[in-house]
C-alpha positions as CSV (number, residue, x, y, z in Angstrom):
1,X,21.9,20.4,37.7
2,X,19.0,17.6,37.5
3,X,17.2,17.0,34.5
4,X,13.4,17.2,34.5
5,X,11.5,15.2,32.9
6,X,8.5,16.6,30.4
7,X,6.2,15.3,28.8
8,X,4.6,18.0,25.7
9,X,0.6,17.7,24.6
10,X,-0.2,19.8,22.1
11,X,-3.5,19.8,19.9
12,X,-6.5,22.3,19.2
13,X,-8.1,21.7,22.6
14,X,-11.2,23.1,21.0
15,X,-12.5,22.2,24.0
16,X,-10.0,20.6,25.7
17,X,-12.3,16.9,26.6
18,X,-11.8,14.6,29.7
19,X,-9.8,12.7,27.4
20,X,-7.3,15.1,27.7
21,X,-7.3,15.3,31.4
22,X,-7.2,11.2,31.3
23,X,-4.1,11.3,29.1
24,X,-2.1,13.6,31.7
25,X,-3.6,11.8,34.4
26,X,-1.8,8.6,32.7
27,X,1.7,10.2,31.9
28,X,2.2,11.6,35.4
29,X,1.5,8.9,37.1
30,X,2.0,6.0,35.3
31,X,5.5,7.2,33.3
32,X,8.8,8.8,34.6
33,X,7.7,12.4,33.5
34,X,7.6,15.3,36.5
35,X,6.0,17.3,34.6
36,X,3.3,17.9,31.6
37,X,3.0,20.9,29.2
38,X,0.2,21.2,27.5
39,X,0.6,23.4,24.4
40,X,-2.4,24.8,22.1
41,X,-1.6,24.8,18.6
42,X,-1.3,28.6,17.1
43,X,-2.3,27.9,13.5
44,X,-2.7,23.8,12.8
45,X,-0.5,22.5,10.4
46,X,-3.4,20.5,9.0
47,X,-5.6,23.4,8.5
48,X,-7.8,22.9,10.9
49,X,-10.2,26.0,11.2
50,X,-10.4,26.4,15.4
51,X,-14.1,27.7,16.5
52,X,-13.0,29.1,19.5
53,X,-9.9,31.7,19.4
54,X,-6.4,31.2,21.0
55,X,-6.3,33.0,24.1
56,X,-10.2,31.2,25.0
57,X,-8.3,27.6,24.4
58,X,-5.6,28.5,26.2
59,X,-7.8,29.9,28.8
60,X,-9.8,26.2,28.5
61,X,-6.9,24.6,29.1
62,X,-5.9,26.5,31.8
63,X,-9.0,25.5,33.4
64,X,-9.1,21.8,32.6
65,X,-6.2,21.0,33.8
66,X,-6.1,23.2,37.0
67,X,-6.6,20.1,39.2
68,X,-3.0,19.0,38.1
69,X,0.1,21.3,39.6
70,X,2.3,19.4,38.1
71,X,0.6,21.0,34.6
72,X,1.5,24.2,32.9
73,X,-0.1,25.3,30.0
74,X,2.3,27.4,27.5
75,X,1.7,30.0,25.0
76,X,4.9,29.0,22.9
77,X,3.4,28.4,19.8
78,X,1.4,31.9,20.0
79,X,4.6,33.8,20.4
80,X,6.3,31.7,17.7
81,X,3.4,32.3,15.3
82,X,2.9,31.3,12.0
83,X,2.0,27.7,10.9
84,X,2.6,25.5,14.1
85,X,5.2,22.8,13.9
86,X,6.2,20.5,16.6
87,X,9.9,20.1,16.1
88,X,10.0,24.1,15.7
89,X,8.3,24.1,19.5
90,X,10.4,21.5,20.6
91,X,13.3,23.4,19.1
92,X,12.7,26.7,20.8
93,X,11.8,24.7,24.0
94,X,15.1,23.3,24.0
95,X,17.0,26.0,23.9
96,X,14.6,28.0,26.6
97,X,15.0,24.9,28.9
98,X,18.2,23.2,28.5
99,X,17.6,21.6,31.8
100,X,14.2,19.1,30.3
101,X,14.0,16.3,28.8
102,X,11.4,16.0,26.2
103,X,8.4,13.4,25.7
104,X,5.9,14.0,22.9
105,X,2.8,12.6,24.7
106,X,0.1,11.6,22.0
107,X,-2.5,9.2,21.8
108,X,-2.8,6.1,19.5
109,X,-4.7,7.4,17.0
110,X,-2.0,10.3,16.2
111,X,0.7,7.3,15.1
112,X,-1.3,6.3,11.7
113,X,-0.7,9.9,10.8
114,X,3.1,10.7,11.3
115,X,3.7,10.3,8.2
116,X,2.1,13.8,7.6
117,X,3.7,15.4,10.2
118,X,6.8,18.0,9.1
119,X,10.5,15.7,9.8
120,X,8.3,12.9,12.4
121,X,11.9,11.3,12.5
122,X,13.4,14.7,14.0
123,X,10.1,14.7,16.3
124,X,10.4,11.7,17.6
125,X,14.2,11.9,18.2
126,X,14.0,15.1,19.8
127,X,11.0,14.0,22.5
128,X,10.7,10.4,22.1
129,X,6.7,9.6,21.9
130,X,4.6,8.4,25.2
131,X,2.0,7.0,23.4
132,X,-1.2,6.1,25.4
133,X,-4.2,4.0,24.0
134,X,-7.6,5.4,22.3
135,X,-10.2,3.2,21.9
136,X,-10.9,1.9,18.5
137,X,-7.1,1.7,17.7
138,X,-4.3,-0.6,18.4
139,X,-3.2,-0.7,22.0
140,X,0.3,0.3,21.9
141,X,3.4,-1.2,23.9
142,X,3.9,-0.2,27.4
143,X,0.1,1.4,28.1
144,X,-2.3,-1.4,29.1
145,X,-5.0,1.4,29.1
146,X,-6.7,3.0,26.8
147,X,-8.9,6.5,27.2
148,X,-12.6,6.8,26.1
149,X,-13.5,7.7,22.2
150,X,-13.9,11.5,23.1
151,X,-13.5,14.4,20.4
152,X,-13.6,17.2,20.6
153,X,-15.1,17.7,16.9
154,X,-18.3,15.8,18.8
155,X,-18.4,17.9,21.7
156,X,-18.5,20.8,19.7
157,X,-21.5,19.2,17.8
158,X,-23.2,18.4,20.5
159,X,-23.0,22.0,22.0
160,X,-24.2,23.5,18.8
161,X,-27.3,21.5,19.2
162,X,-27.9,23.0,23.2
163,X,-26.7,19.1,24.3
164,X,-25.0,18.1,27.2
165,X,-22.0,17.3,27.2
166,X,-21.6,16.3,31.2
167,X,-18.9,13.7,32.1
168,X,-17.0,14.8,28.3
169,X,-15.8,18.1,29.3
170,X,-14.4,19.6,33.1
171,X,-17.1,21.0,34.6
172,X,-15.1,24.4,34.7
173,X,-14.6,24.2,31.1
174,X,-18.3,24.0,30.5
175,X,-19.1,26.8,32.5
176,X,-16.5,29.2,30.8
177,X,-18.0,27.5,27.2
178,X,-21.5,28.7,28.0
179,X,-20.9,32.1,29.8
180,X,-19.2,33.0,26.5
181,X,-21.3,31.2,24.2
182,X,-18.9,29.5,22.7
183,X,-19.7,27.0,19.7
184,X,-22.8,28.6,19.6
185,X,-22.5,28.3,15.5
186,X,-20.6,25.5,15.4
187,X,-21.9,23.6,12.7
């Protein structure tokens, strides 16, 4: 039995931004990983309020990171449900795949705030980090790259406001965003 190698990206994704495609773009090509998950968080443990619902993130992401095959995006943390935890996901993804080895894949500006994350030793034991570099923060060991200040807290902003948000957000993301009016109301 081989052992695959898989690297997790959770967040909102409300939208998923081409910062998000960039990142996966770095971890399967420029790390050991076969494969990436990406996972939208169910309910964020930081209480972030999402604008857009589950299933039309999960549907975002599905499109965003079509071009990839080596991408699957997983409903895990809707069918887990309440308050969404990594090591919980990482837990029940263990036991689902005992066949994968985990990589948390984050970005740099995620590493100031560990500290608030529920047992970040236990995280980062379980799926040892990938950490790729975000511009305005510290470039981290090992990733001599660092992806473009995107949010997805701007996007949403800017779409509020009827701008454009070309060159932010996958094409096929934007269309889905405006033939469902999504963050119509977003301030």
């Amino acid at each position: 039995m081989s052992v695959q190698h898989v690297a997790l990206y959770g967040g909102s994704f409300d939208p998923p931004h081409l910062g998000h495609v960039l990142s996966v773009a770095w971890a399967l090509s420029a790390t050991d990983v076969d494969q990436v998950w990406i996972i939208p968080t169910w309910n964020h443990a930081f209480d972030k309020e999402h604008q857009a619902s589950f299933e039309e993130r999960f549907a975002m992401c599905e499109l965003a990171f079509a071009p990839f095959r080596a991408v699957e995006v997983l409903s895990i943390e809707q069918r887990l449900g309440g308050v969404s935890r990594t090591l919980r996901t990482i837990d029940a993804l263990e036991s689902e795949h005992p066949d994968a080895s985990f990589r948390l894949l984050i970005g740099a500006d995620v590493l100031p705030a560990t500290d608030r994350w529920h047992r970040w030793d236990e995280v980062a034991r379980a799926a040892p980090p990938l950490v790729i570099g975000r511009q305005g923060y510290p470039v981290p060991e090992g990733c001599p790259i660092s992806i473009p200040d995107i949010n997805s807290t701007d996007i949403r902003t800017q779409l509020s406001n009827a701008g454009d948000v070309f060159g932010l957000v996958p094409a096929s993301v934007i269309a889905y965003i405006r033939e469902r009016g999504l963050y119509q109301d977003a301030l």
